[in-house]
Backbone bond lengths (Angstrom), bond angles and torsions (degrees), N, CA, C in turn:
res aa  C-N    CA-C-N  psi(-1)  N-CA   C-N-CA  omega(-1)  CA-C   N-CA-C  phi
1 X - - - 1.468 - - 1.524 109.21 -
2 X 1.219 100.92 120.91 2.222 87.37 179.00 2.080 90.28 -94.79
3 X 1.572 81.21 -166.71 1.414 86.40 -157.16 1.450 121.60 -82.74
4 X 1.835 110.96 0.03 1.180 109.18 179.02 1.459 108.58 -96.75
5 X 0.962 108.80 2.82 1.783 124.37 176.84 1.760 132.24 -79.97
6 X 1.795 82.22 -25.60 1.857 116.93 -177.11 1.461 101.21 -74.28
7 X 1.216 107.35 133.83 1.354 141.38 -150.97 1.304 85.84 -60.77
8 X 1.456 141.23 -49.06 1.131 154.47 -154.42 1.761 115.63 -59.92
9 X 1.723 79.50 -49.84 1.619 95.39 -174.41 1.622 124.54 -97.58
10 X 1.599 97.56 4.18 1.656 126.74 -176.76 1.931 101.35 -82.17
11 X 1.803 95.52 -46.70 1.222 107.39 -176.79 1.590 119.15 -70.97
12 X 1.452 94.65 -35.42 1.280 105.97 168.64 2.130 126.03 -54.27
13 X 0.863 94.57 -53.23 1.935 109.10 165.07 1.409 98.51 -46.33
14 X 1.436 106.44 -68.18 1.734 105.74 -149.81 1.868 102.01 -74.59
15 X 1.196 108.85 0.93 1.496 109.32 176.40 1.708 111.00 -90.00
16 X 1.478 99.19 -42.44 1.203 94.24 171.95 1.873 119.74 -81.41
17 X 0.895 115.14 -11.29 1.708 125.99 162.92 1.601 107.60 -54.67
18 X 1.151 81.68 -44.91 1.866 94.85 -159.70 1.526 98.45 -81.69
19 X 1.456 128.50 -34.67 1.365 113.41 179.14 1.888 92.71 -66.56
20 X 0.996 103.14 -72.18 1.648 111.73 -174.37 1.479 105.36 -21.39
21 X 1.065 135.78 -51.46 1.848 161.21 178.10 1.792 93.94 -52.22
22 X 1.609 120.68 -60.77 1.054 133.33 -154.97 1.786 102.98 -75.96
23 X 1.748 123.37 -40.69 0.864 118.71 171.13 1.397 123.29 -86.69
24 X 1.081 133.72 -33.19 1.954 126.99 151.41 1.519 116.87 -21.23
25 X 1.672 92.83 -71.23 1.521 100.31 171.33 1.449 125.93 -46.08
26 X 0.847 106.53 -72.42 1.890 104.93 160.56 1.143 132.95 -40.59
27 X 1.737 117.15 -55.20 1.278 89.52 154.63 1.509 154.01 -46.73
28 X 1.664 89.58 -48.07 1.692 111.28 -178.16 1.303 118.64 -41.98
29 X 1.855 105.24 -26.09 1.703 111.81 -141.33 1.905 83.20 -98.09
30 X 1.534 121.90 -8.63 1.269 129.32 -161.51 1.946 81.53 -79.63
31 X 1.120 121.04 -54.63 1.340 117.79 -150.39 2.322 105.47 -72.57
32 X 1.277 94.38 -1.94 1.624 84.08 -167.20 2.309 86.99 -81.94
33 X 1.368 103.55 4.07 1.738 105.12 -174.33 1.861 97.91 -81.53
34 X 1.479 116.74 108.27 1.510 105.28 -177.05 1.421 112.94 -45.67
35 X 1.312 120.74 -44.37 1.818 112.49 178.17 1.563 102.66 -46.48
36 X 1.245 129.40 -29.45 1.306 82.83 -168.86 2.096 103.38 -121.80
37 X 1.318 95.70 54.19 1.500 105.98 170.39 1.662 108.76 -77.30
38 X 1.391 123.36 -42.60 1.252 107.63 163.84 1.755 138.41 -83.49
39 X 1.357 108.05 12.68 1.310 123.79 117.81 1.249 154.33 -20.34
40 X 1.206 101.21 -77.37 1.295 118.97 156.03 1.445 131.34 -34.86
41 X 1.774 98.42 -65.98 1.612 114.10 167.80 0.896 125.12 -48.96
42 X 1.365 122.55 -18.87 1.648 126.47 -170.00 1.400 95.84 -127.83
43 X 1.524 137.74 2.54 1.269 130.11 142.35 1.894 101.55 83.44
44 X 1.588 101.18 33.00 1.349 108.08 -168.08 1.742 108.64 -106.97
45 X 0.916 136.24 139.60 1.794 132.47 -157.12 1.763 101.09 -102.68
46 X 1.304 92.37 108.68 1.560 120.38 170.67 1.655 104.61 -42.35
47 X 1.437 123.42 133.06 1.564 128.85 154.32 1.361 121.84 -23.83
48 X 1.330 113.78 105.96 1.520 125.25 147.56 1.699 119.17 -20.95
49 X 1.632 119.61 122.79 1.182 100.60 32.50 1.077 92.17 -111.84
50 X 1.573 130.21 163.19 1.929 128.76 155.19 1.592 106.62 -76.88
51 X 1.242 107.12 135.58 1.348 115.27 -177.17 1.809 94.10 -112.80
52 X 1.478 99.95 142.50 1.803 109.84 175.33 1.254 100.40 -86.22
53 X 1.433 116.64 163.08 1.375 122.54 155.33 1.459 138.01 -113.98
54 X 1.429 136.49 -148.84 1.456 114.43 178.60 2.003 112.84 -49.78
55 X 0.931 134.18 -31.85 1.022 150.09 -167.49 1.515 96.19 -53.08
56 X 1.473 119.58 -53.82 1.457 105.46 -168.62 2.005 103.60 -84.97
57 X 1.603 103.05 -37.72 1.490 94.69 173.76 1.418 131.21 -69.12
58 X 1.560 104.88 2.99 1.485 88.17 153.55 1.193 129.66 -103.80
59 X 1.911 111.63 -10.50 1.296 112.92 -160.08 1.736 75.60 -84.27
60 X 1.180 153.54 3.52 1.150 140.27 170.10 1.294 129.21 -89.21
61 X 1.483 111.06 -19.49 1.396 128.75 160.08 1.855 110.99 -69.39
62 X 1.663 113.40 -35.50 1.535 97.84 154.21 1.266 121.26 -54.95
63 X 1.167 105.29 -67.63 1.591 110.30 -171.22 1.737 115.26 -32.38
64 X 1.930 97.55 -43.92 1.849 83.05 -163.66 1.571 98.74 -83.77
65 X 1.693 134.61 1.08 1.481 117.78 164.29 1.210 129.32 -66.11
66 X 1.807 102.41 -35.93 1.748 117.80 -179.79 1.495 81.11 -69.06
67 X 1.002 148.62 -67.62 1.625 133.01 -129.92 1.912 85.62 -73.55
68 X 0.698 117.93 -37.51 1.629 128.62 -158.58 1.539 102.87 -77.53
69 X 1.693 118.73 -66.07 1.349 113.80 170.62 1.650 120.34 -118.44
70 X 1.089 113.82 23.15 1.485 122.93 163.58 1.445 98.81 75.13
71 X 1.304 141.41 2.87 1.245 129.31 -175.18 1.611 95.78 -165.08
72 X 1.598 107.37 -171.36 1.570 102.15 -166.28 1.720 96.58 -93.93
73 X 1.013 95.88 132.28 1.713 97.81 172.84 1.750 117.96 -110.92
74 X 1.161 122.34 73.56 1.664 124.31 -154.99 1.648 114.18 -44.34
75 X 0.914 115.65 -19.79 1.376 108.91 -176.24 1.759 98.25 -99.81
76 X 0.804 138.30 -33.36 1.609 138.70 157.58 1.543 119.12 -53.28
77 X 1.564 113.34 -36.38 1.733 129.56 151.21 1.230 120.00 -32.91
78 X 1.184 103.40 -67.46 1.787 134.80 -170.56 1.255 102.89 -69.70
79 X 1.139 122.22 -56.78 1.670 126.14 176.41 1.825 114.94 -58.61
80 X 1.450 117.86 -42.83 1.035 145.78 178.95 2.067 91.17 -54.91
81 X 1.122 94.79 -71.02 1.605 103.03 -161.41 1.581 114.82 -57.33
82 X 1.690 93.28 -29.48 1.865 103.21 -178.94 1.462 110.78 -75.08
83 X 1.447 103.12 -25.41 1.815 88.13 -162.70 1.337 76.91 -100.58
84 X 1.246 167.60 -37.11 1.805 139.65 -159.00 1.216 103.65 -105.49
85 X 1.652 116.72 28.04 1.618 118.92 172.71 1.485 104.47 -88.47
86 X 1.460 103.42 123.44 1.699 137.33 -164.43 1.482 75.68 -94.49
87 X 0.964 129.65 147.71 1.855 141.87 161.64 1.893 98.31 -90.52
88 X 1.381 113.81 -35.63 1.393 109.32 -155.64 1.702 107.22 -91.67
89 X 1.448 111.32 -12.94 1.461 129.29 176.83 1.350 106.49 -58.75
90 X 1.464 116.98 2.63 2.048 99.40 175.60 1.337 111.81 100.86
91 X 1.374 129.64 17.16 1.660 115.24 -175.18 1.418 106.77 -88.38
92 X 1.124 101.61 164.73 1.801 115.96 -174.62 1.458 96.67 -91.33
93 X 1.236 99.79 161.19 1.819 107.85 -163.61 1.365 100.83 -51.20
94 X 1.365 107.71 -83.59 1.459 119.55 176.81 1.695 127.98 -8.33
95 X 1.425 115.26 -52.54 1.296 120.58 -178.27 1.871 99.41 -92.38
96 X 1.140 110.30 -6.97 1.576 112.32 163.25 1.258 118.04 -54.87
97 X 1.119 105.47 -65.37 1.388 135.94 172.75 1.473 112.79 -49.32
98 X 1.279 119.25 -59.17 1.358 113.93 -159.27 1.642 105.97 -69.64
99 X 1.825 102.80 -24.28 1.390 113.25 -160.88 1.824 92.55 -67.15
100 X 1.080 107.91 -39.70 1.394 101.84 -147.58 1.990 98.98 -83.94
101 X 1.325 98.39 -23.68 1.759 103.41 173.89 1.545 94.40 -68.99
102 X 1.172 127.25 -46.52 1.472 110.30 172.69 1.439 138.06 -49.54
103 X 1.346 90.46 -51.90 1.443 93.66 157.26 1.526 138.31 -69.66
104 X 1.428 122.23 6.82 0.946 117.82 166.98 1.504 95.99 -130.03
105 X 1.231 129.07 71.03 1.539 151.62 -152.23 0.896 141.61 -28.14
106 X 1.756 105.66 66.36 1.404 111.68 138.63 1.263 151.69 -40.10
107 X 1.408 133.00 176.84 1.577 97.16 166.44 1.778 100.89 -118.57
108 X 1.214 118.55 154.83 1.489 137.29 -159.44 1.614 92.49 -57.33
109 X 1.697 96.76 -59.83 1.410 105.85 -176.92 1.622 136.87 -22.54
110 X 1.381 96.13 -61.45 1.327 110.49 -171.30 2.028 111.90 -89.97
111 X 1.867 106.06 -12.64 1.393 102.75 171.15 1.499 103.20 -89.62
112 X 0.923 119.80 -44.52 1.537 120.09 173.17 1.577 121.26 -46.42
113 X 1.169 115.32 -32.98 1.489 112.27 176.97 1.399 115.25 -100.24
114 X 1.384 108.80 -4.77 1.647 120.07 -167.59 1.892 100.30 -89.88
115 X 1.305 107.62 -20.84 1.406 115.86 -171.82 1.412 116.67 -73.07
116 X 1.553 113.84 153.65 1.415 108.94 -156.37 1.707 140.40 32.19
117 X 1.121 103.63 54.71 1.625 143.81 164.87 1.686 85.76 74.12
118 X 1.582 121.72 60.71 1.585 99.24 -176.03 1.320 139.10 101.68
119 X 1.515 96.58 -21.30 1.536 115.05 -158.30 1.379 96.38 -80.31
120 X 1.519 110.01 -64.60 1.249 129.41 -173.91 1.659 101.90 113.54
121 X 1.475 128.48 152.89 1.275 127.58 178.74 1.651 116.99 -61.53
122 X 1.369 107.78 137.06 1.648 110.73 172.48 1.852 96.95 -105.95
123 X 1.131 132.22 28.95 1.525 130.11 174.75 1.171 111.88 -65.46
124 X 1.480 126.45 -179.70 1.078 129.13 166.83 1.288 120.06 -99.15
125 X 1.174 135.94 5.92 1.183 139.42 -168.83 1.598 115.33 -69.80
126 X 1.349 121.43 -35.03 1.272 118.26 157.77 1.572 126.61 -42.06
127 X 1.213 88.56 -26.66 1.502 92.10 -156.91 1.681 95.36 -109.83
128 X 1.158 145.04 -6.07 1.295 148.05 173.77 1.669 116.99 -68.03
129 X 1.439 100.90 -30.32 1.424 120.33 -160.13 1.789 100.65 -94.34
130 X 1.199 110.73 -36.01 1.161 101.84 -147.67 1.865 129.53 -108.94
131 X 1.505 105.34 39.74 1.485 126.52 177.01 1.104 92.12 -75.22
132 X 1.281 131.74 -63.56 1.631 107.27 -165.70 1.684 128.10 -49.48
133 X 1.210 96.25 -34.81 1.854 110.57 174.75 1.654 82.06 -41.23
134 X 0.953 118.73 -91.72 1.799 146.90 -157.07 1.370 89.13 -28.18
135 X 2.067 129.53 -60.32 1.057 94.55 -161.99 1.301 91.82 -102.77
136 X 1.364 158.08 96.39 1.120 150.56 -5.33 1.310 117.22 77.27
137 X 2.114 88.28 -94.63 1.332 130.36 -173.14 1.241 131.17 -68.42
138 X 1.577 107.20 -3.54 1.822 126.56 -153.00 1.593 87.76 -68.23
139 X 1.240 141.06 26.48 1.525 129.16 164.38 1.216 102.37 -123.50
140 X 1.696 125.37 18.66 1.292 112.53 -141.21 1.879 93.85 -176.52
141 X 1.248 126.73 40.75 1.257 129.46 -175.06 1.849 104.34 -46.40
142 X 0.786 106.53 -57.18 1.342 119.09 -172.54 1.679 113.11 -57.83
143 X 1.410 119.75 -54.14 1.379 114.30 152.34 1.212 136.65 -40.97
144 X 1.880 95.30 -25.14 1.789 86.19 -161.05 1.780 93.73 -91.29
145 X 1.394 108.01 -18.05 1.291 102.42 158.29 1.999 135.74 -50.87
146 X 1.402 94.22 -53.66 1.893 103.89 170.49 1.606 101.27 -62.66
147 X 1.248 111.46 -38.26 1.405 98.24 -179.31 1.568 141.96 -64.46
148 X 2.065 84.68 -38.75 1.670 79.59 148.82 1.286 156.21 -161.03
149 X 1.831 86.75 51.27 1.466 104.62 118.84 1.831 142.01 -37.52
150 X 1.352 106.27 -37.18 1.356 127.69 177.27 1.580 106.45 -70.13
151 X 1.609 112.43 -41.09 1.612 106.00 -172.96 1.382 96.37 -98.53
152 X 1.217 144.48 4.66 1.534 145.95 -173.81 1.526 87.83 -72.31
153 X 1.483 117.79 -64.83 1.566 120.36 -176.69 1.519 119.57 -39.75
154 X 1.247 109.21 -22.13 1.619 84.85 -160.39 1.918 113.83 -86.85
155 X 1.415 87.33 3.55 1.733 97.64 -174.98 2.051 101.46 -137.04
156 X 0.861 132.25 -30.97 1.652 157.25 169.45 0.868 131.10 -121.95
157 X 1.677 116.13 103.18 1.377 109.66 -158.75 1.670 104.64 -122.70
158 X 1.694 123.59 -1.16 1.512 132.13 158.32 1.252 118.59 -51.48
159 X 1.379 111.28 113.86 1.830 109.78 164.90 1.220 119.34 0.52
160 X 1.567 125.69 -93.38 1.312 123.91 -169.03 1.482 119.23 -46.95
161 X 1.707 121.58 -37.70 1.363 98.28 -170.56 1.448 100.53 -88.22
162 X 1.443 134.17 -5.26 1.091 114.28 157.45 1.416 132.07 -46.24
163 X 1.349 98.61 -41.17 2.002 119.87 -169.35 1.827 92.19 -98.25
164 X 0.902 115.18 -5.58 1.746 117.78 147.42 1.585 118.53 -49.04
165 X 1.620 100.40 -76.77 1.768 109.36 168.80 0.900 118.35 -47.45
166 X 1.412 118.70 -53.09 1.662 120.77 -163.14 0.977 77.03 -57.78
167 X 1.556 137.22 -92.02 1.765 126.72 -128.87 1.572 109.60 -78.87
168 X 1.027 137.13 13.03 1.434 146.94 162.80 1.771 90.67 -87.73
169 X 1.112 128.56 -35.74 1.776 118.16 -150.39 1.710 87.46 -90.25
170 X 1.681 103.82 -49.55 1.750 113.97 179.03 1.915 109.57 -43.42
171 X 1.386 112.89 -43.42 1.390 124.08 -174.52 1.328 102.23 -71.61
172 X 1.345 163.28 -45.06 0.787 167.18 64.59 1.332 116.96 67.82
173 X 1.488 108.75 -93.62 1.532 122.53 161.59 1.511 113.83 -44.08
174 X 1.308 128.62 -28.15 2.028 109.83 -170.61 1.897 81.06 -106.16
175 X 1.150 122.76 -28.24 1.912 101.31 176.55 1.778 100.42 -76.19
176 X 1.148 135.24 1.18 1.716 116.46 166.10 1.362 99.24 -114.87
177 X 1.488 118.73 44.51 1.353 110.28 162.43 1.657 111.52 -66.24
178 X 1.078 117.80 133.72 1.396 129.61 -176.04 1.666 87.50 -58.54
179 X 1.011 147.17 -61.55 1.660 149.51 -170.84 1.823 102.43 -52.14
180 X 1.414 110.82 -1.58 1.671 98.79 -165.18 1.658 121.18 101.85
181 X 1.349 95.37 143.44 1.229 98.08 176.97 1.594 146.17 -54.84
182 X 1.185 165.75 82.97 1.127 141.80 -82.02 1.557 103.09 -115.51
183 X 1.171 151.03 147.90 1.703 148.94 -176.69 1.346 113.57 -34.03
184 X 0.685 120.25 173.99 1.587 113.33 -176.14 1.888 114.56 -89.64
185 X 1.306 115.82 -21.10 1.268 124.70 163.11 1.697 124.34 -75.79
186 X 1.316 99.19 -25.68 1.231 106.49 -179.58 1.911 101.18 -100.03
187 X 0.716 107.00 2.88 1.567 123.89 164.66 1.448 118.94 -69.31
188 X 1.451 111.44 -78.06 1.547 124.45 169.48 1.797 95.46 -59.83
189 X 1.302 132.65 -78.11 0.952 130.72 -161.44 1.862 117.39 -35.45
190 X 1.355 111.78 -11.44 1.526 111.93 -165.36 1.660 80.36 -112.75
191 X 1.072 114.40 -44.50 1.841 105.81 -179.45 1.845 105.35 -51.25
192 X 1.294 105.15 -53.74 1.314 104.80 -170.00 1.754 114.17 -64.34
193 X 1.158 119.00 2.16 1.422 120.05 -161.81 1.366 92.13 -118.00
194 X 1.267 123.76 -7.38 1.733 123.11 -178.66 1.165 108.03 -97.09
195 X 2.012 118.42 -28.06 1.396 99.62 -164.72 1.843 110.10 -125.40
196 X 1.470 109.64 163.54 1.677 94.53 -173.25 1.199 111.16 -79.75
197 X 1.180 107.23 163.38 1.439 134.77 153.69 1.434 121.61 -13.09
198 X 1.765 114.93 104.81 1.566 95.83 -163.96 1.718 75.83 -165.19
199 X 1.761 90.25 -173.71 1.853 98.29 -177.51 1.618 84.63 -91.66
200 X 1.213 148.05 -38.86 1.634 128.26 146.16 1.054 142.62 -6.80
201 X 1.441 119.68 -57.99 1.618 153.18 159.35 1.218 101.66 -63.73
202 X 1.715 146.35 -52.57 1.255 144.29 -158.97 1.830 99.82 -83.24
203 X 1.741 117.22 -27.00 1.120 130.90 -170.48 1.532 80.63 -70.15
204 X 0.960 141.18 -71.10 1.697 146.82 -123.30 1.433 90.29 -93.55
205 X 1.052 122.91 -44.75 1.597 117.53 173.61 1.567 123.67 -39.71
206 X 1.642 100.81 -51.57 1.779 113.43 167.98 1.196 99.91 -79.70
207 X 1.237 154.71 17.31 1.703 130.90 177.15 1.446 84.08 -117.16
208 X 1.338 130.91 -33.24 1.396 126.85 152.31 1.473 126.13 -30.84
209 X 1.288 110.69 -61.85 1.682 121.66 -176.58 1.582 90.72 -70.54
210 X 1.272 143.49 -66.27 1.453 142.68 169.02 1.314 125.39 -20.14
211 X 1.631 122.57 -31.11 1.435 121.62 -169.53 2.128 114.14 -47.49
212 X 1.036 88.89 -46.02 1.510 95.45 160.91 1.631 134.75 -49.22
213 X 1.154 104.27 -36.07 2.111 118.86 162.90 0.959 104.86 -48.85
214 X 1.586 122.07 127.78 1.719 120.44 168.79 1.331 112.06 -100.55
215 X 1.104 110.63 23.37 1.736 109.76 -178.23 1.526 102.33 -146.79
216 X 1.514 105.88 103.49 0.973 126.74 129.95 1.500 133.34 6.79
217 X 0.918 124.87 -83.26 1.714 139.56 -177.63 1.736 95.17 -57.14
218 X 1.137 121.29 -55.52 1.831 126.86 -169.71 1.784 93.30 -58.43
219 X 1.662 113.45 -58.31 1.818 109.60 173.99 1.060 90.34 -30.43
220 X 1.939 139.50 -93.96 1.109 119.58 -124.74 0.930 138.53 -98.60
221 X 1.810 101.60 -5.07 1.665 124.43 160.80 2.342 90.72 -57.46
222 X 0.838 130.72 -10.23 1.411 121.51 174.01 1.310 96.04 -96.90
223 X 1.387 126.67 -88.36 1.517 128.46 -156.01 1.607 119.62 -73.30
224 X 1.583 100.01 -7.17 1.702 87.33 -179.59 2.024 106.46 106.12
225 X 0.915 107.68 128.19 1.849 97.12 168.57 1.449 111.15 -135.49
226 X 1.725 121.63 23.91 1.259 111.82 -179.07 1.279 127.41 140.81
227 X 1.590 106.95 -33.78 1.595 127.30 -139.39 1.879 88.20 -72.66
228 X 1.817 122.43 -9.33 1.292 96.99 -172.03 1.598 104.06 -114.30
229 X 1.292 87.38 -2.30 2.008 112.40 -172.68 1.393 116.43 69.74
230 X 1.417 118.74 9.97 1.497 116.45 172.61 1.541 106.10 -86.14
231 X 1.722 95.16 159.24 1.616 100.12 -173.27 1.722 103.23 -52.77
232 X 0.854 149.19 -39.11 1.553 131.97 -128.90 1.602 97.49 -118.46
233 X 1.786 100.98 6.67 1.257 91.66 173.16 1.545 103.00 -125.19
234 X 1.457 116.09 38.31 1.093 111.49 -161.80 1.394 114.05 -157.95
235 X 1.370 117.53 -12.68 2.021 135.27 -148.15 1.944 82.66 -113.01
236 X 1.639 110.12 -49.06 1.678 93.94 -168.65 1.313 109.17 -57.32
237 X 1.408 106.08 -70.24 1.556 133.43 -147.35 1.825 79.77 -51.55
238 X 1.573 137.61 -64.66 1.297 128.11 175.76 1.293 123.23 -1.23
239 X 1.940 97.19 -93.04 1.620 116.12 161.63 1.103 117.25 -32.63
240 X 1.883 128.53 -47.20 1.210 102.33 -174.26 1.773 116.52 -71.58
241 X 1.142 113.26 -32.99 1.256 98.21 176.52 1.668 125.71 -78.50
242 X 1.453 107.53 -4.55 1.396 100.59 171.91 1.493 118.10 -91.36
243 X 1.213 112.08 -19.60 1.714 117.55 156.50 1.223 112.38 -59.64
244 X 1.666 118.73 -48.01 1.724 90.08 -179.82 1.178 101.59 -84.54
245 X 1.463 151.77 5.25 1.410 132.48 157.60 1.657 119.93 -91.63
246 X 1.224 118.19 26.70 1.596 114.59 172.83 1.529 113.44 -46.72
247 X 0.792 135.34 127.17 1.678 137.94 -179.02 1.634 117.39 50.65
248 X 1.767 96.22 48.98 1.586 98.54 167.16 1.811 92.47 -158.95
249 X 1.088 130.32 88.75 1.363 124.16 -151.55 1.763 86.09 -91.93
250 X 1.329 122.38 -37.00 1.814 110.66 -178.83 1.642 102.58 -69.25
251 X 1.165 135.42 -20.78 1.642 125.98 -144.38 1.961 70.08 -108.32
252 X 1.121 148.08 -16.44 1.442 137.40 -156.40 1.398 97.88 -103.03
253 X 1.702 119.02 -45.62 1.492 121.84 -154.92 1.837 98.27 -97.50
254 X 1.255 113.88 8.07 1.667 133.09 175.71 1.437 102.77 -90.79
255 X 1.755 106.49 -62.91 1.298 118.64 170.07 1.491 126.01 -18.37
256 X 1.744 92.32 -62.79 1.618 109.22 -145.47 1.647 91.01 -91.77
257 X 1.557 129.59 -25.93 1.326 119.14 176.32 1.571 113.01 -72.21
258 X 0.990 126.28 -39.31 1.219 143.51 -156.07 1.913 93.20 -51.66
259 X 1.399 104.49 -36.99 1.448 108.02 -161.83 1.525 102.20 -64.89
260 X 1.550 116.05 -41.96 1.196 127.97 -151.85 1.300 137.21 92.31
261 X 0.980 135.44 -136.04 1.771 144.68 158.39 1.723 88.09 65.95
262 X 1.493 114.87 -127.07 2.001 109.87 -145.67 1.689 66.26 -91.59
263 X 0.857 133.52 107.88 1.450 128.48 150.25 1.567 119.26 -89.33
264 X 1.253 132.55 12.16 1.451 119.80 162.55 1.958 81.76 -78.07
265 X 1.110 100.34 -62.80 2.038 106.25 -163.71 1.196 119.10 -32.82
266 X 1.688 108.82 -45.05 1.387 108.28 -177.67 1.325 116.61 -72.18
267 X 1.254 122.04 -32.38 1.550 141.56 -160.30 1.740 86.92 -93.32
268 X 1.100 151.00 -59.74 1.027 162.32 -170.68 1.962 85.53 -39.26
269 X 1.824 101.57 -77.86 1.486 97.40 -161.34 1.742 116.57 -89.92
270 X 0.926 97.81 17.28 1.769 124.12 161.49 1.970 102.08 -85.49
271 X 0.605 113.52 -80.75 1.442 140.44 168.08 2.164 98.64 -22.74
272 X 1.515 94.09 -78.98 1.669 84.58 173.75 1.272 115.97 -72.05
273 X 1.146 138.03 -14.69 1.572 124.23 167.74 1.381 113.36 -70.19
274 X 1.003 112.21 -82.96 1.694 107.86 170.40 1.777 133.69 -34.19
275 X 1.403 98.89 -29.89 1.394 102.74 159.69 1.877 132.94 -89.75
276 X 1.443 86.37 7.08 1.595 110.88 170.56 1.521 105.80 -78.43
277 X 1.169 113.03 -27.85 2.043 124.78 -160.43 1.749 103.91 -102.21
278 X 1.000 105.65 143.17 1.617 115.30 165.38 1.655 103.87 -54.87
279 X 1.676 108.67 142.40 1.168 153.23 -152.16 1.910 98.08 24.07
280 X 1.506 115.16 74.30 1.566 116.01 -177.96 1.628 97.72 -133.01
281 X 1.300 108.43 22.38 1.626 129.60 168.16 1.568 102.57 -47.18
282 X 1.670 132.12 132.29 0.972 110.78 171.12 1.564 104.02 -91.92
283 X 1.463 130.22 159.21 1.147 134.20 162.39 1.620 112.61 -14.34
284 X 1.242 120.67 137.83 1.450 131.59 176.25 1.832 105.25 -59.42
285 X 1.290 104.59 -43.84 1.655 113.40 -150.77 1.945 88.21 -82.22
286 X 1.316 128.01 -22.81 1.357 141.79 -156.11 2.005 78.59 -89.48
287 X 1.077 104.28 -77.38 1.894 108.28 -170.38 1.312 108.30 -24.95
288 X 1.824 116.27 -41.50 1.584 128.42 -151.40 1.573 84.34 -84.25
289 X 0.929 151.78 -42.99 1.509 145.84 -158.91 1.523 122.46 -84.12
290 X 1.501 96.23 -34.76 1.398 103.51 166.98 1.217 145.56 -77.87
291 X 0.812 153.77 173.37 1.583 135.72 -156.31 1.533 123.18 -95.23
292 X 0.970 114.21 152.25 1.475 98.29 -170.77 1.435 124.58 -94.16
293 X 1.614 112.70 121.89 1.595 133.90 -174.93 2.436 87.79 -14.52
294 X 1.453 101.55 144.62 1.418 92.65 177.17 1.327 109.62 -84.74
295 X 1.202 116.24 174.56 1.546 128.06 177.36 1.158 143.70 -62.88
296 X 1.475 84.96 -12.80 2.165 96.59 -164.72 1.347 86.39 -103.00
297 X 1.398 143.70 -44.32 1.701 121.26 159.97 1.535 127.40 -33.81
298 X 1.347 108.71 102.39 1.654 119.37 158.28 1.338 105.87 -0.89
299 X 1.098 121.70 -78.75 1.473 132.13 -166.42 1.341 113.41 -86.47
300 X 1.344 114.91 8.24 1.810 99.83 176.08 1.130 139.94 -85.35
301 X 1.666 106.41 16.34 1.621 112.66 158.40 1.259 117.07 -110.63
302 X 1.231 112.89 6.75 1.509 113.12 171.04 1.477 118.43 -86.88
């Protein structure tokens, strides 16, 4: 095991992902309040406190399985997600629902795949939660991919938002490369080489050719930033803006609100990617406002 592999320093990444994850989300979720739309425009930070929403309590229900069994354990997921499911944290009907049939014991399996006549969900919610897995995985791109893929199922079980997580967990894992964060082309380009073939993959391909656009708003009038909450309208336009913000976590989570659409989500997985990478620290005064990681996570006083 070398030392970026040690449980110690695994936990260490995905804590700081997850704060980074925890303040996006919170912020983002400040701007859907009309008072503070001219805010926004002027890129000025709404009154304490910011409260997160489902977005950070689930990516925290990853966190406490890896800390618990070092890998994704789906029925410990599912269990994890039912009992610290807040109803008032923002969930979409669907995973409302399923959370609470779980908790009074169903099995994940058969509501998760039964949803949307069969289909299974194409949302983004898989994929909102789950940067910390990735940097986690930053010794291990490829794992942090099977891995979560593996927790995508237990709430989204449609292609794309599967290949949602994965390439949110892949982005993640190659920006906490212990060597540094990687260019912003070689960013998407290592995401896109981890995950299959999908309207996900076809998204990331054009936010690829895009890295060059300096405006924001034109990306997502192309790739989408949320406005329907499915993965494929929601996983590029992300990455692309968290590639061009590698080691500037205020100039990225400014970026990615500015556009609008699910902006806790985008800012949420903008937020844990970049705070997966060396200097992707969010502002000191940004941490103090936001709410504090909850209690029943292992690690949520650290």
């Amino acid at each position: 095991m070398t030392a970026d592999s040690s449980p110690d320093r695994r936990l260490e990444r995905a804590l700081a992902s997850l704060r980074g994850l925890a303040v996006g989300d919170a912020l983002g979720s400040q701007f859907f309040v009309p008072a503070h739309y001219p805010l926004l425009k002027h890129r000025q930070l709404p009154d304490a406190p910011w409260q997160w929403t489902d977005d950070t309590e689930m990516a925290c229900s990853v966190l406490a399985v890896l800390i618990e069994h070092h890998r994704i354990d789906q029925d410990a997921l599912a269990r994890s997600f039912a009992e610290h499911h807040d109803f008032d944290r923002g969930y979409g009907p669907a995973v409302n629902r399923l959370l609470r049939q779980v908790r009074e014991g169903g099995d994940w399996r058969e509501l998760a795949s039964a949803l949307f006549k069969g289909q299974g969900s194409w949302g983004n919610g898989a994929a909102m939660r789950i940067a910390p897995l990735g940097a986690w995985y930053a010794d291990d791109p490829e794992q942090a991919t099977h891995q979560a893929e593996i927790s995508a199922y237990t709430t989204h079980q449609h292609r794309e938002a599967v290949v949602g997580a994965m390439a949110v967990a892949a982005a993640a894992a190659l920006t906490a490369d212990p060597a540094g964060p990687p260019t912003p082309q070689a960013l998407l380009d290592g995401v896109i080489a981890l995950v299959p073939r999908s309207a996900v993959g076809a998204g990331l391909r054009r936010a690829r050719d895009m890295l060059d656009y300096g405006d924001a708003a034109t990306v997502a009038a192309v790739l989408g930033c949320g406005r329907r909450t499915t993965a494929h309208d929601t996983v590029p336009f992300a990455l692309w803006s968290a590639a061009r913000g590698l080691g500037a976590y205020e100039r990225a989570i400014w970026d990615t609100a500015q556009v609008g659409g699910d902006m806790d989500t985008t800012c949420a997985i903008v937020g844990g990617v970049v705070a997966s990478g060396k200097g992707g620290v969010p502002p000191g005064e940004w941490l103090e406002r936001t709410e504090a990681l909850p209690s029943w996570l292992p690690a949520g006083k650290a």
